[in-house]
N, C-alpha and C positions, 0 to 999 in steps of 0.2 A: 507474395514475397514482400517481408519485409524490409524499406532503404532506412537510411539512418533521419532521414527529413520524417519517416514516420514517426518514430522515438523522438523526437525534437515535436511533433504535433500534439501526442501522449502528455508530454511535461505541461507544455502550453497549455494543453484543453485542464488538467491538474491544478493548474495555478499557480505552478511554484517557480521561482527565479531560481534559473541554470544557466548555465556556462557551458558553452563547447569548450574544451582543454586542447584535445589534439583531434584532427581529423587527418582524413586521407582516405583514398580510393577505396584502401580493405578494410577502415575501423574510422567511431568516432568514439570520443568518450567527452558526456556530459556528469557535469560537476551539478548537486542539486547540495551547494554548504549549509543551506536551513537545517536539512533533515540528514546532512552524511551519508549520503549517497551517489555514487558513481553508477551511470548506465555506460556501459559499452555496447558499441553497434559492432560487429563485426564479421568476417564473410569466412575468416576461417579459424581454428580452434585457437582461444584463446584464454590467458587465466589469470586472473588479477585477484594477488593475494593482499589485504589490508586488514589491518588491525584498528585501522580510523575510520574506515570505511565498508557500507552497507552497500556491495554490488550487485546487481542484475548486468550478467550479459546476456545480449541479445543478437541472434546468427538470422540472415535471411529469410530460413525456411520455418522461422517461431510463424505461432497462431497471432494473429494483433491483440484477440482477445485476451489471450493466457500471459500475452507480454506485459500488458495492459494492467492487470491483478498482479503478477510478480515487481512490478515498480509498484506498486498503491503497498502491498505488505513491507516491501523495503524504506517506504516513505514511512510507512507507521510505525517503524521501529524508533524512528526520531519524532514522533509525534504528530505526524501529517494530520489524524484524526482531530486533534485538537484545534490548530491551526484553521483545518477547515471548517470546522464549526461555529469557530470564533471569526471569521472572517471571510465563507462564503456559507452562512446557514441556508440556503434556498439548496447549492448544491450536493450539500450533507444531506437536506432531510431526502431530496433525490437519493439520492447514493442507498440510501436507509431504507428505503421506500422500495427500492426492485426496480428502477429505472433501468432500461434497456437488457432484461433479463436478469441484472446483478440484482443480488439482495445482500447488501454489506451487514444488516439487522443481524440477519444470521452464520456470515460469514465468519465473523468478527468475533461472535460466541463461540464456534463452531472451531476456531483458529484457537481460539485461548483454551478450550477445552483439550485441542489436541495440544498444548503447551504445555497446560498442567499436568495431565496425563494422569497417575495414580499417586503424584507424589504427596505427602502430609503436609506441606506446607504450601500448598497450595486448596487446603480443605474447603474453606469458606469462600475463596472466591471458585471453586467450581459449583458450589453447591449454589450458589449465588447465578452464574450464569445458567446452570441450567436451569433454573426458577422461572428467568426473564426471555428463554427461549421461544417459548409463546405466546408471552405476551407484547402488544405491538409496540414498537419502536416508539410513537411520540407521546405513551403512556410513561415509558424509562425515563423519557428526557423532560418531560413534567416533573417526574420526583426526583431526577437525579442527570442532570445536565449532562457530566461527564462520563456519562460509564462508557459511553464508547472509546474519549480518546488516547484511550492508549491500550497495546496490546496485552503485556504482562505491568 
């Protein structure tokens, strides 16, 4: 069972400066303004609609793990990837690497491929990620530093 002091340990172990906004017994909601990102914790159904803001809510009976990756893709809509690489490269190339079962290498390809999807203006850079699919992650970041940090 997920409490809201987990999602507050998730940010932390991240890196990124948040804000508790509001708490209380049934909900908290942390503010992450680097990346525009709101996580709500909450126990029961709840909906936060924004047009400024990039939400994950998050209910008791989430997996840590699946909550864990839905904050990281929310963060990397405002650039998290970047961020991280610029200012904790040990735990990018981790992240990159398949640390603790994740493989962001391929995830990340894998996310953008299903972003692009079959549209034409997204030609080159599909045909570009699938290139670099198998090839290993610190061969990418030898020739080309940023391909990971951003999603689209």
């Amino acid at each position: 069972m997920i409490d809201h002091d987990d999602v507050e340990h998730i940010l932390h172990q991240l890196g990124v400066d948040f804000s508790q906004k509001l708490s209380g017994n049934e909900f908290a909601v942390f503010e992450v303004l680097d990346f525009g990102v709101k996580v709500v914790w909450s126990l029961t159904k709840y909906e936060e609609m924004s047009n400024d803001w990039n939400v994950v809510i998050v209910y008791p009976y989430s997996e840590l793990s699946i909550v864990r990756e839905e904050i990281i893709w929310e963060l990397a809509k405002g650039g998290f990837f970047h961020f991280l690489r610029t200012n904790f490269p040990n735990t990018f190339n981790k992240m990159l690497a398949g640390r603790s079962g994740e493989d962001w290498h391929r995830k990340i390809i894998n996310k953008r491929l299903e972003l692009y999807g079959t549209k034409k203006m997204y030609n080159y850079y599909r045909l570009m990620n699938k290139d670099k699919m198998n090839v290993p992650f610190a061969q990418i970041l030898s020739i080309d530093p940023g391909f990971y940090d951003f999603i689209i």
